[in-house]
C-alpha positions in Angstrom: 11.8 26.5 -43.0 12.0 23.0 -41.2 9.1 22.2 -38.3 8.9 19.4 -36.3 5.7 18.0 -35.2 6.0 16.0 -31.9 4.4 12.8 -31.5 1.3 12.0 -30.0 2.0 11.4 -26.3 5.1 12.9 -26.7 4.5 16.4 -24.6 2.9 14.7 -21.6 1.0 17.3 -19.0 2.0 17.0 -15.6 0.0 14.7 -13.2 -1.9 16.5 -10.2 0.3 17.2 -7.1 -1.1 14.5 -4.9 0.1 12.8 -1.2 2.4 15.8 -0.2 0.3 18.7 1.7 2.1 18.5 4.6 5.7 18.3 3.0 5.3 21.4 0.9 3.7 23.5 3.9 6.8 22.6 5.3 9.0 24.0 3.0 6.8 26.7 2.4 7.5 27.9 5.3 11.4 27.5 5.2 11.1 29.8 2.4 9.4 32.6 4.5 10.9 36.1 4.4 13.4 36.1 7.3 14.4 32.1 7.0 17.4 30.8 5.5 15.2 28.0 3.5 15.9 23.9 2.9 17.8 21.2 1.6 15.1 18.7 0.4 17.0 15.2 -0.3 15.5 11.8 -1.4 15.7 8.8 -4.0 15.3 9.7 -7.8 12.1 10.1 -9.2 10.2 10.8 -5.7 8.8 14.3 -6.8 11.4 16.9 -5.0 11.7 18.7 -8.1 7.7 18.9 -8.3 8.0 19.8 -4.9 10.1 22.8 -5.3 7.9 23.6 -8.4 4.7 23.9 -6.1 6.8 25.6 -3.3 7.7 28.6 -4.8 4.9 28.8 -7.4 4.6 31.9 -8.9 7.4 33.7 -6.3 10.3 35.7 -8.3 13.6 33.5 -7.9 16.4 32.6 -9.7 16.9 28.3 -10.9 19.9 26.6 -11.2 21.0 23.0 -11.8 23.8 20.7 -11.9 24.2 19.2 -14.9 25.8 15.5 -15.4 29.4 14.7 -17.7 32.0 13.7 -17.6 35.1 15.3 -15.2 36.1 17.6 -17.8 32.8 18.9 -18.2 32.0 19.3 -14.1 35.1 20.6 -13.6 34.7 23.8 -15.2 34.1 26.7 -12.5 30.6 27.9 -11.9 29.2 25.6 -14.6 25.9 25.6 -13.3 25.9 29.5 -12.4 27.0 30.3 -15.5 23.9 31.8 -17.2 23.8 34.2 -13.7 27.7 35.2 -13.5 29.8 37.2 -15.7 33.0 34.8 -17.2 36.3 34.8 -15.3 34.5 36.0 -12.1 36.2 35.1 -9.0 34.2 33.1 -5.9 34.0 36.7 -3.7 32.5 38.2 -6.6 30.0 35.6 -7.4 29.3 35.6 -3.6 28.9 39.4 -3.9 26.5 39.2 -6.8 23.9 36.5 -5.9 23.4 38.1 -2.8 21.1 40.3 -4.0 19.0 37.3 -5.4 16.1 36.5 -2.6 15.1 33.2 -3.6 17.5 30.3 -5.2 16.3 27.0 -6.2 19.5 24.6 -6.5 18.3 21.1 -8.6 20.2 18.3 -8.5 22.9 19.8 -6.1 24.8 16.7 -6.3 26.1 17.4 -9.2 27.8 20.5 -8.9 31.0 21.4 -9.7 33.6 22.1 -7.0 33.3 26.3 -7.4 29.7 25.8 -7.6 29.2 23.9 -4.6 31.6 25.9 -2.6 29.7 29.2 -3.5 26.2 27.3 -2.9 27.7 26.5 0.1 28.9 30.5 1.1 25.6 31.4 0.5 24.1 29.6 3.5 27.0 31.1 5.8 26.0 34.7 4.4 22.4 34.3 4.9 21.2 36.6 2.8 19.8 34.1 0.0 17.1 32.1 0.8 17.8 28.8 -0.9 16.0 25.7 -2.2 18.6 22.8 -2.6 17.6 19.5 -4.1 19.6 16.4 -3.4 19.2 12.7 -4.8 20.0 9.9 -2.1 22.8 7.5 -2.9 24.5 9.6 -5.4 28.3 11.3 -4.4 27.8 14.9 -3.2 30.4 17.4 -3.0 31.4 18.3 0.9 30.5 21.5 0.7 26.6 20.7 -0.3 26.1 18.1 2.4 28.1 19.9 4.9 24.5 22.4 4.4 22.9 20.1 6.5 25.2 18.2 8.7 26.6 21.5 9.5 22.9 22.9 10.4 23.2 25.5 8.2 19.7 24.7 6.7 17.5 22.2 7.4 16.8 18.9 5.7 13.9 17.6 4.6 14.0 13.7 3.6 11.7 12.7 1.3 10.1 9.1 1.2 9.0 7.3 -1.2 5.3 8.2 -2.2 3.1 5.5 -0.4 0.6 3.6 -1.8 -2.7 5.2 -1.0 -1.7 8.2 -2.8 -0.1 6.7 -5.8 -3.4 5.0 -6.4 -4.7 8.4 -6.5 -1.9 9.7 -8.7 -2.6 7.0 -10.9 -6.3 7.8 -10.8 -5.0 10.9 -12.8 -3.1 9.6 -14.9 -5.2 6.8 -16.2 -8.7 9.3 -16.6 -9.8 7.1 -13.6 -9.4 4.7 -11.0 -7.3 2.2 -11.5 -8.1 -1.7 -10.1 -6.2 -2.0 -6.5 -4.8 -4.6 -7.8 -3.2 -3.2 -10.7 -2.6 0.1 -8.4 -0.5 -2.4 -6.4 1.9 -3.6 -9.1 2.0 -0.8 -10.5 3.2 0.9 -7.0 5.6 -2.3 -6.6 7.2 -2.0 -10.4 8.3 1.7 -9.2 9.4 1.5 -6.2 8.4 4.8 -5.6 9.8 6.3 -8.8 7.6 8.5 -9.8 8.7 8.8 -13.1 9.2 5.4 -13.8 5.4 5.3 -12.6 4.4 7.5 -15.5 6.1 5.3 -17.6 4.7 2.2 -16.9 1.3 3.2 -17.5 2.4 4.8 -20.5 3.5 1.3 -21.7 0.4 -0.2 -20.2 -2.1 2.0 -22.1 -0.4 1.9 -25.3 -0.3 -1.4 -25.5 -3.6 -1.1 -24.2 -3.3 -3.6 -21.8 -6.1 -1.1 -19.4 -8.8 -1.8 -22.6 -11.7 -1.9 -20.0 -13.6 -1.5 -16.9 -13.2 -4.2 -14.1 -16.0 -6.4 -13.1 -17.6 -3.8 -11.3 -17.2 -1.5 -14.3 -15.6 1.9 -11.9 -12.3 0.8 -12.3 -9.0 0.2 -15.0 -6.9 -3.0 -14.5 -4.0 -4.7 -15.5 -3.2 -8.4 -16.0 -0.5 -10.2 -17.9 2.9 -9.4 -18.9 4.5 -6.1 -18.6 5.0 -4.5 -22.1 8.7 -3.6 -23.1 8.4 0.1 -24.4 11.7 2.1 -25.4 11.1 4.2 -22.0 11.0 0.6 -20.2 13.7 -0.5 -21.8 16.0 1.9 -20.8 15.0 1.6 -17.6 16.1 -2.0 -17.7 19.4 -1.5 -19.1 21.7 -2.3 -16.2 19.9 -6.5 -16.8 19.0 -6.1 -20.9 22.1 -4.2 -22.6 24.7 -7.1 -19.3 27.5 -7.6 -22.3 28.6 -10.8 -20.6 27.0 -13.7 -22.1 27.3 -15.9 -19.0 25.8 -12.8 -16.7 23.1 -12.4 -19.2 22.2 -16.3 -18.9 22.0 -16.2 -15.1 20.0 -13.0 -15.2 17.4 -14.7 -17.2 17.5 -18.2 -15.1 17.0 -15.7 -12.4 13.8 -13.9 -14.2 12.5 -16.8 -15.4 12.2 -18.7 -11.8 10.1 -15.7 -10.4 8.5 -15.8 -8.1 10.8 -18.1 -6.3 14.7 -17.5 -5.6 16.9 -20.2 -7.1 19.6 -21.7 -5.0 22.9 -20.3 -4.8 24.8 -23.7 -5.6 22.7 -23.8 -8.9 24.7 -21.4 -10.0 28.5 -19.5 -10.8 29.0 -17.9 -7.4 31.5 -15.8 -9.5 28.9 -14.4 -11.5 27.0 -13.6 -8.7 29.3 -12.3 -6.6 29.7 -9.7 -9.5 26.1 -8.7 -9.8 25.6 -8.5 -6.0 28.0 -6.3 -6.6 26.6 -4.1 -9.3 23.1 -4.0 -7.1 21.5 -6.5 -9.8 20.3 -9.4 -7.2 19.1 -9.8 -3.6 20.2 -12.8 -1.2 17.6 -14.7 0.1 18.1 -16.0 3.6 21.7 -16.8 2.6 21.0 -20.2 0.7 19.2 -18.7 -2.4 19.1 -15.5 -4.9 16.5 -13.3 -6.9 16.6 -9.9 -9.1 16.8 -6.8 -6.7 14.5 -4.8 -8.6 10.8 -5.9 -9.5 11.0 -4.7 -12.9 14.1 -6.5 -14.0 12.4 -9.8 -13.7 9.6 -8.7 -16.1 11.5 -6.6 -18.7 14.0 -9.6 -19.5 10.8 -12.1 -19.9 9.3 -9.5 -22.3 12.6 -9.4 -24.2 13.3 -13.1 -24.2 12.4 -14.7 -27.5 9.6 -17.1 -27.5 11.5 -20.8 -27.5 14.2 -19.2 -25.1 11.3 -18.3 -22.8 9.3 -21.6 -22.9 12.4 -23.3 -22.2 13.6 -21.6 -19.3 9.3 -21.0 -17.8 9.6 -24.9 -18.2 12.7 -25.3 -16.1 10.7 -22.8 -13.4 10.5 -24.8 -10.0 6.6 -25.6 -8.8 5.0 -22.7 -7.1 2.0 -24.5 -5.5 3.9 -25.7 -2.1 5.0 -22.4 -1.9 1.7 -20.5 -2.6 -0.2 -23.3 0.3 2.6 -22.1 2.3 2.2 -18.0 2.0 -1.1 -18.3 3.0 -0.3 -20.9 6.2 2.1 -17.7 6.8 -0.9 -15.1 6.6 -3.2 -17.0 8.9 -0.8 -17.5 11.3 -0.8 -13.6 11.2 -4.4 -13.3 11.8 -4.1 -15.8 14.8 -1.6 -13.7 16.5 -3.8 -10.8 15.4 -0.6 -8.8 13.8 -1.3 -8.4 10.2 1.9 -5.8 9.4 2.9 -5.7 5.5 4.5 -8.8 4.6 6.1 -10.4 1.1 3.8 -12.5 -0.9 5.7 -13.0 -4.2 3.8 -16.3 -5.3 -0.1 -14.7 -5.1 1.1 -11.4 -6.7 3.3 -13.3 -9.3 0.3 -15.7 -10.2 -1.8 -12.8 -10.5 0.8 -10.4 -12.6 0.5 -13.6 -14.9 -3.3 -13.3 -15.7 -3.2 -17.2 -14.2 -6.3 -18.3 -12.1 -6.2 -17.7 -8.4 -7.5 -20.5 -6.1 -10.5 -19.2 -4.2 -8.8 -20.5 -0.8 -5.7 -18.5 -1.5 -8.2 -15.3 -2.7 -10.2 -15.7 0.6 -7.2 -15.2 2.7 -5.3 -12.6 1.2 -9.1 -11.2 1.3 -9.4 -11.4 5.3 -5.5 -10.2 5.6 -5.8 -7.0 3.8 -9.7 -6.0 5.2 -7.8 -6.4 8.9 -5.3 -4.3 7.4 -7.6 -1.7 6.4 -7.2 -2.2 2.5 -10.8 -2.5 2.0 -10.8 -2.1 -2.2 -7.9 -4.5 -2.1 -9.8 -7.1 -0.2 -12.6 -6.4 -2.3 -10.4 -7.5 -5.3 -9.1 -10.1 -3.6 -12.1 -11.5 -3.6 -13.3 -10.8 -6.7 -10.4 -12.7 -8.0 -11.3 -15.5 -6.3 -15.0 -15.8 -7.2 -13.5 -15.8 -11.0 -12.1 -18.9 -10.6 -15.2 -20.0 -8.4 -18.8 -17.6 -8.6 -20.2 -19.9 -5.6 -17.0 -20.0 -3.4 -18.6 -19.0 0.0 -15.7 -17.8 2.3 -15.0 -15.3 -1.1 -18.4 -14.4 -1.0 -18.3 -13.2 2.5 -15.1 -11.3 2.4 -16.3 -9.2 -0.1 -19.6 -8.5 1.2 -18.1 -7.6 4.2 -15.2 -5.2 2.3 -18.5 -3.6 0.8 -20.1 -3.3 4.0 -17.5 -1.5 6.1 -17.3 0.8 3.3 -20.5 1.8 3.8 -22.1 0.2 0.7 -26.0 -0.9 1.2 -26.9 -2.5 -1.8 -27.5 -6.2 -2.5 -23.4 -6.8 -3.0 -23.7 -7.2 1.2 -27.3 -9.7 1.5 -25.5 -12.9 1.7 -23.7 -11.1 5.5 -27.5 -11.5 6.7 -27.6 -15.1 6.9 -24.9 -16.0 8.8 -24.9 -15.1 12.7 -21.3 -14.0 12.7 -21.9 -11.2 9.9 -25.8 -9.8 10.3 -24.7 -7.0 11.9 -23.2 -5.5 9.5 -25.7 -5.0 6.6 -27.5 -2.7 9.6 -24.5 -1.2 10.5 -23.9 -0.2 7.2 -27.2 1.4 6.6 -26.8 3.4 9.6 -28.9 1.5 12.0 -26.7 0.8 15.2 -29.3 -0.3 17.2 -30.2 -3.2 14.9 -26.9 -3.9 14.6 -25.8 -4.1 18.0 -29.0 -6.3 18.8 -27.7 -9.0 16.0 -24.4 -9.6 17.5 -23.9 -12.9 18.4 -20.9 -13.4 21.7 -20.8 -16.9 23.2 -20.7 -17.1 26.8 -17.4 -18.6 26.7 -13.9 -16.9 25.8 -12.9 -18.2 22.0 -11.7 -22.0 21.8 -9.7 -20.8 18.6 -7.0 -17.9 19.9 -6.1 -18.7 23.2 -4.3 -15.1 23.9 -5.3 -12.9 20.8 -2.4 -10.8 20.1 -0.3 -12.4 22.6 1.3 -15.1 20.7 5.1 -15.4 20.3 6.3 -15.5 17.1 6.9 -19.2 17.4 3.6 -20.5 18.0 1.3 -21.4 15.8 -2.4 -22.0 16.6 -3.9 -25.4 16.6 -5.3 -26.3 12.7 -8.7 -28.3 12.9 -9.3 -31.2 10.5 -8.3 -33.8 8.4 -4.7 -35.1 9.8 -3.1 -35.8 6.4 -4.4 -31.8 5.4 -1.5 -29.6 4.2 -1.6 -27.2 6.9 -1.6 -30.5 9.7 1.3 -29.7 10.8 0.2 -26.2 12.3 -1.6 -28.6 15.4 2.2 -29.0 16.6 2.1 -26.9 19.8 5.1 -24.6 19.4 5.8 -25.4 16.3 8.1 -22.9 14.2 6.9 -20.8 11.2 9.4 -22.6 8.8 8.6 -26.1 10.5 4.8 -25.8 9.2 5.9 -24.0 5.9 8.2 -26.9 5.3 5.5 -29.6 6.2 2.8 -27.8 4.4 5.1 -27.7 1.0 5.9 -31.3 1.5 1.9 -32.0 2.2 1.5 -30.0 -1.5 3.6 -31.9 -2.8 2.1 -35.0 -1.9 -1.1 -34.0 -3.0 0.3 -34.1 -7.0 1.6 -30.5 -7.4 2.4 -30.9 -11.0 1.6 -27.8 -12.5 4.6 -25.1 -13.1 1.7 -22.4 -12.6 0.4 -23.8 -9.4 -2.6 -22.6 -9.7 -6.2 -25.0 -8.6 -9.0 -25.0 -10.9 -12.6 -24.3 -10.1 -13.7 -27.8 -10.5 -11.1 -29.2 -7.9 -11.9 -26.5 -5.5 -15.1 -27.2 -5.3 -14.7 -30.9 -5.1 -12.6 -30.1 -2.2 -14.5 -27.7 0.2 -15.7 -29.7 2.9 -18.1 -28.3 5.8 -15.3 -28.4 8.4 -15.4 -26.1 11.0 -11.9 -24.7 10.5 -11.4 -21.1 8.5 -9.7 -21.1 4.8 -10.3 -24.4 2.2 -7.2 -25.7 0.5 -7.9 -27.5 -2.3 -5.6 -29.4 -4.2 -2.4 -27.9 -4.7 -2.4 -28.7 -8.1 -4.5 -27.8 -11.0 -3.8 -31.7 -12.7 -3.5 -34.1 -9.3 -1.5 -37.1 -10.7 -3.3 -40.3 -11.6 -4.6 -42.2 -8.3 -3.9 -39.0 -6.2 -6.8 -38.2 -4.1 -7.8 -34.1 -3.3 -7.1 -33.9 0.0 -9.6 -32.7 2.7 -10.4 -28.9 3.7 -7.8 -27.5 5.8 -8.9 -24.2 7.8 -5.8 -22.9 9.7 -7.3 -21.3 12.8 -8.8 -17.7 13.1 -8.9 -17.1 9.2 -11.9 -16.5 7.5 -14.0 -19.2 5.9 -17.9 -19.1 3.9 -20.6 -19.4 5.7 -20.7 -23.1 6.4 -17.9 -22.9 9.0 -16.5 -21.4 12.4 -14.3 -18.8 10.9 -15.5 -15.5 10.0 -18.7 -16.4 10.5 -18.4 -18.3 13.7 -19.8 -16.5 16.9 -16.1 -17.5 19.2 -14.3 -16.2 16.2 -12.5 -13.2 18.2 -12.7 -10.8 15.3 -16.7 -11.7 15.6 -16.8 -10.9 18.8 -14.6 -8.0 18.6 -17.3 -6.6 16.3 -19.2 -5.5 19.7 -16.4 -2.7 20.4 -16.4 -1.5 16.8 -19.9 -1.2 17.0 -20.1 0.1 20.6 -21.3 -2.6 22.8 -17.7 -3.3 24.5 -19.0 -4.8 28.1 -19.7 -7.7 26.2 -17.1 -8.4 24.6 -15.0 -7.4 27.4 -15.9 -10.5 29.1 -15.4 -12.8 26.1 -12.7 -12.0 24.6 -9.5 -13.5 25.9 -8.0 -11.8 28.9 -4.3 -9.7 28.0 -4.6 -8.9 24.0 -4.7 -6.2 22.4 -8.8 -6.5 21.2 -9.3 -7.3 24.9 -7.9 -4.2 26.4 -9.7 -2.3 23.6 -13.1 -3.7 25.0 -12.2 -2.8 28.8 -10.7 0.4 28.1 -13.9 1.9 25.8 -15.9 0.2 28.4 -14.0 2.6 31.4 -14.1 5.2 29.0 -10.2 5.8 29.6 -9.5 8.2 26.7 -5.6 7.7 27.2 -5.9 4.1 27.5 -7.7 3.8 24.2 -4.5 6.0 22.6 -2.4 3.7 23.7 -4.2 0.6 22.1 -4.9 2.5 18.8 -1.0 2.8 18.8 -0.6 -1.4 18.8 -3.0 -1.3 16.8 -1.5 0.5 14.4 1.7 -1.0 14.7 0.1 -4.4 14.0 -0.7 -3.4 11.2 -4.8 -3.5 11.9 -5.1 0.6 10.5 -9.2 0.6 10.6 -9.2 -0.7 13.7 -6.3 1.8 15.2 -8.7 4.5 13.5 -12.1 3.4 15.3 -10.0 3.5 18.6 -8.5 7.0 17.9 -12.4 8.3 16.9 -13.5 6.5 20.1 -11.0 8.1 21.8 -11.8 11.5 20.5 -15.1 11.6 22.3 -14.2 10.1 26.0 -11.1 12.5 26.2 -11.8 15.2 28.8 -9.0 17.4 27.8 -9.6 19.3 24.6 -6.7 19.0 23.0 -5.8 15.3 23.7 -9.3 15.1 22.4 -7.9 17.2 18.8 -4.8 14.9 18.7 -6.9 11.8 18.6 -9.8 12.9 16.1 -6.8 13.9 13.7 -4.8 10.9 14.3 -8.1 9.1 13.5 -8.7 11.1 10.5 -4.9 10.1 9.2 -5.7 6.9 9.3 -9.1 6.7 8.5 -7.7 8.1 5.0 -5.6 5.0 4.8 -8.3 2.9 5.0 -9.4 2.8 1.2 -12.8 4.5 1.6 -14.0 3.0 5.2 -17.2 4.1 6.9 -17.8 2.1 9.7 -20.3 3.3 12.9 -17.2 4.2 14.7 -16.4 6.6 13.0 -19.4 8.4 11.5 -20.2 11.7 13.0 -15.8 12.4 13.2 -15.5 15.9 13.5 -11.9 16.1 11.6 -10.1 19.1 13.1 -7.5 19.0 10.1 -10.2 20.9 8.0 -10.0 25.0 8.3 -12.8 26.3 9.7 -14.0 27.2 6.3 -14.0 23.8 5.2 -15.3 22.7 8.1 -18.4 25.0 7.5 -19.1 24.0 4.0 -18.3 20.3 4.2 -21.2 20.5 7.4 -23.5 22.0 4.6 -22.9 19.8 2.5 -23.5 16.8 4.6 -26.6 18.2 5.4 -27.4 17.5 1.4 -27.1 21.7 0.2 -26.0 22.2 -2.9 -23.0 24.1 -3.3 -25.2 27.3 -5.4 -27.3 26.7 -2.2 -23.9 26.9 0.2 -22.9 29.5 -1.8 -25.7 31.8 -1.5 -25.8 30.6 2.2 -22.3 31.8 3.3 -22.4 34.5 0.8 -19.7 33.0 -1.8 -19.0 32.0 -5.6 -20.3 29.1 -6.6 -16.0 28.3 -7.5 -15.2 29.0 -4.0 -17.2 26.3 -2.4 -16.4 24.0 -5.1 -12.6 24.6 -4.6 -13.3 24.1 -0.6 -15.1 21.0 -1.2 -12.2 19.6 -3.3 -9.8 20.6 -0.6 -11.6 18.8 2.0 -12.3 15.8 -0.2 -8.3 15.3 -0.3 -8.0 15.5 3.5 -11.0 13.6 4.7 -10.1 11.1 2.1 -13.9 10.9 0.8 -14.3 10.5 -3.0 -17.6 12.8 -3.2 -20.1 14.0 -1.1 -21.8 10.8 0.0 -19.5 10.1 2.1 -19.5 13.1 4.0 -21.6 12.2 6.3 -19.8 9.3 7.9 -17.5 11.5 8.6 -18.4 15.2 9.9 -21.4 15.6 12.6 -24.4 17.5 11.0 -25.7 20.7 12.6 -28.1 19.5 15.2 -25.3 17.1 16.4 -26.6 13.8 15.2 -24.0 11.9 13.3 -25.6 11.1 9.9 
């Protein structure tokens, strides 16, 4: 006798069901006794079959599947019912027969035979059958299954890609912890919400053990460098690594190689890329230029590239410092017109992919960009990232004490906020003490020189830059100057500054020699980590309303309009009402908190959140929540606050401490008070008269809603028994 013994790692345990509570209520409750049940359809590898699995649990139901061939194969009758039918049986007969089946779970529907899907397809008519179909987007499906739900015989369910926030905490399963934002990030990008390809990659990660530590804080597993080119990977890759034309393989690699910038279209064979647009293997870029259409392609044929092919083509790889001075023009122009929605920044994620230095300038902006988005561990490592190339960089330093004090950290990470006028409130705030914190805000009597109509800019106009006239950014002082005008000038200014280096990346040394105390917001150094000989660095350039250290009038600066929207966050908003400038969105956030309009405030925590500015939309919902008269307008905002307060990476601002979250049963609404109130959950138990398991398995049902990692944070977010907030 012959046993097999499979390999380590081989016979993987399923991750935790995470990020789809409300989707499998949902079909949950198509599958109810008396309800014809649900088509669920959506791209391969985003969980419908884990779905289904968690659906129907432990219910009695009968499981078939298409199964892919070739024609001959799929052509046979009833392949996929064949383990439920008797041979030779006609369609009235198998109709007959299955009816008496309650539940039936139908994977991969698409590929169903013709008798198959046209008995699937008789069951819905009958009725009788409560089904479960699955459905990949994209793929050719027989008439008969989609006629399911464009003929409304059951309803469809269209599953999304999983979104970031909760593949972080998938990947916090998988990996035995947290895993670096950062590295969540690329990881999330790599996928593309593939779920399986997820699993994958941090297979290939681990094993090469390219997680072999903690990050600089020591709580979390990253990731830098190249992507390692496992069997699973490479399979994946096999439409760019297995091309057989010689010439297609070539321009594939040209392609990889130039990441993270597109190469020109007349650099290349338009034949051949007419033929790989057409096999779905590259993007156009703005008409004029192409790149690989799927993030892992670009890595997976730079692992497999030998190493004098790859030094020869990374040498032919245009400069990417113009381009990275010019991403983060683009950013701070986003900040300016306070609109900080999701936006492409190849360059800073490539550099970073690459384990290469990132210039503290570029770290402080995408720093300030993703705390106004909410993304308060990513703009912590932002930051982080930048204080590794520079410990003493200032405008770094801020933006991570302030990530660490809106998510209610207390410790000495948030002391250097204390000396600067435009942050003291914070480290108060943090600890709890409003009063304090309201006291330290600093509003100028004047409206903000820097944003003349916060949030009201067109998308033309670009904000006037302060400083040195030959700076890289200079040419954002044009009034109504276009996005591509100043991206173009500020990639000719890199150039001019010796951008010599293929990596593009600035060393410590010449950032520092270039930080200036100019009252302007974000320090470009020189674009180039070797300027050429006579090359001077050129001056600190601080594009308006972004975020500088503490020696300048950006973050820090009281007529910054983020600073002095600070007093509506922390609940003084009559004076900032008469500050801030009159028509933006922050404006009419101070006014309508200061009326106490509970409608008006849902109506700016909707710009908000279609701006992009999530913690911000979630304060304004929780404000909200407690100026509504009506009760239930009051319940829609303090859940739409709660949804996006779980967004928010972990935020605990003043705002919304003391949210009562009416997505919680009242169960978990019971214990989670309890345990706010710092009981124990034997002491809960023995309280409410439960098992020690039941409160423990409430708790970790409330932690997943609320968004709170452990009971700490509880009390930012629930109001304790004598109706103080904690």
């Amino acid at each position: 006798m012959t046993s097999i013994e499979p390999r380590a790692g081989t016979l993987r345990p399923p991750w935790p069901f995470t990020g789809r509570d409300e989707e499998l209520e949902l079909v949950r409750h198509c599958l109810a006794a008396g309800r014809p049940g649900i088509v669920v359809t959506g791209p391969a590898g985003c969980g419908r079959s884990r779905l289904a699995l968690e659906a129907v649990g432990g219910a009695e139901c009968a499981r078939v599947a298409g199964a892919p061939g070739p024609a001959g194969v799929r052509d046979l009758p009833f392949a996929a019912f064949a383990h439920l039918l008797p041979e030779d049986v006609t369609l009235h007969r198998a109709v007959r027969l299955l009816s008496a089946v309650r539940l039936l779970v139908v994977d991969d529907a698409h590929l169903l035979d013709d008798a198959s899907a046209a008995l699937l397809h008789q069951l819905a008519v009958q009725g009788r059958t409560r089904l479960l179909v699955l459905v990949t987007d994209g793929a050719p499906t027989p008439a008969a299954v989609s006629r399911l739900w464009t003929g409304e015989l059951l309803p469809r369910l269209a599953l999304r890609p999983l979104p970031r926030e909760e593949t972080a905490q998938l990947l916090t399963g998988g990996a035995g912890g947290p895993v670096e934002p950062l590295a969540a990030h690329r990881l999330h990008r790599l996928c593309r919400g593939d779920l399986r390809l997820l699993r994958d990659l941090l297979d290939a990660v681990r094993g090469e053990r390219r997680l072999p530590g903690r990050d600089a804080n020591g709580d979390a597993w990253e990731w830098r460098g190249p992507l390692p080119l496992t069997p699973a990977l490479r399979e994946r890759a096999a439409a760019v690594l297995a091309r057989p034309c010689p010439d297609e393989r070539d321009t594939l690699e040209r392609l990889a190689f130039a990441e993270p910038l597109p190469l020109p279209t007349d650099s290349l064979d338009l034949r051949i890329l007419e033929r790989l647009e057409a096999d779905g293997l590259l993007d156009v870029v703005d008409g004029t230029a192409v790149r690989l259409a799927h993030p892992l392609h670009g890595p997976a044929l730079r692992a497999a590239a030998g190493p004098l092919r790859a030094r020869r083509l990374s040498g032919a790889r245009p400069p990417t410092a113009p381009a990275l001075a010019a991403e983060a023009a683009g950013l701070a122009r986003r900040i300016d017109r306070v609109d900080v929605r999701a936006t492409p920044t190849p360059v800073g994620e490539w550099l970073l992919a690459e384990g290469e230095p990132v210039p503290p300038w570029y770290a402080a902006v995408r720093a300030r960009f993703s705390r106004l988005r909410g993304e308060l561990r990513e703009a912590a490592a932002w930051a982080r990232e930048g204080l590794a190339a520079d410990p003493y960089d200032p405008a770094c330093r801020i933006e991570r004490a302030l990530a660490a004090a809106q998510s209610g950290e207390t410790g000495e990470l948030i002391d250097p906020l204390a000396a600067h006028p435009g942050t003291a409130p914070w480290p108060p705030a943090a600890r709890g003490d409003l009063g304090t914190a309201q006291k330290a805000l600093p509003l100028p009597d004047a409206p903000p020189a820097a944003v003349s109509a916060a949030g009201q800019a067109g998308p033309g106009t670009v904000p006037k830059a302060l400083g040195s006239p030959d700076a890289p950014a200079a040419a954002a002082s044009v009034p109504g100057a276009c996005p591509d005008t100043v991206s173009e000038a500020v990639a000719s200014a890199g150039a001019r500054a010796g951008a010599a280096s293929a990596r593009g990346h600035a060393s410590a040394d010449t950032a520092s020699k270039a930080r200036e105390p100019v009252h302007l917001h974000f320090t470009t150094p020189s674009l180039s980590s070797r300027p050429g000989p006579g090359t001077a660095p050129p001056r600190a350039v601080r594009p308006a309303a972004e975020g500088g250290g503490p020696h300048s009038a950006g973050a820090c600066a009281p007529d910054d309009p983020y600073t002095v929207y600070d007093a509506v966050r922390l609940g003084v908003p009559e004076r900032a009402a008469r500050v801030l400038p009159p028509g933006g969105v922050l404006a009419r956030h101070a006014h309508a908190l200061a009326r106490a309009d509970g409608p008006a405030l849902d109506a700016v925590a909707a710009e908000l959140e279609e701006r992009g500015l999530l913690l911000f939309a979630a304060e304004a919902h929780a404000q909200a929540a407690r100026v509504h008269r009506d009760a239930g307008a009051a319940r829609t905002a303090r859940t739409r606050a709660a949804a996006l307060a779980r967004r928010c990476q972990g935020a605990r601002t003043p705002a919304l401490a003391g949210l009562v979250l009416g997505e919680l049963t009242a169960r978990q609404r019971q214990i989670v008070t309890l345990a706010a109130a710092g009981l124990s959950n034997r002491q809960i138990a023995e309280r409410l008269t439960l098992s020690v398991r039941t409160v423990g398995n409430h708790l970790y049902g409330a932690y997943a809603r609320l968004g709170a990692g452990d009971r700490g944070s509880l009390p930012w977010l629930v109001e304790l028994p004598d109706g103080q907030p904690a």
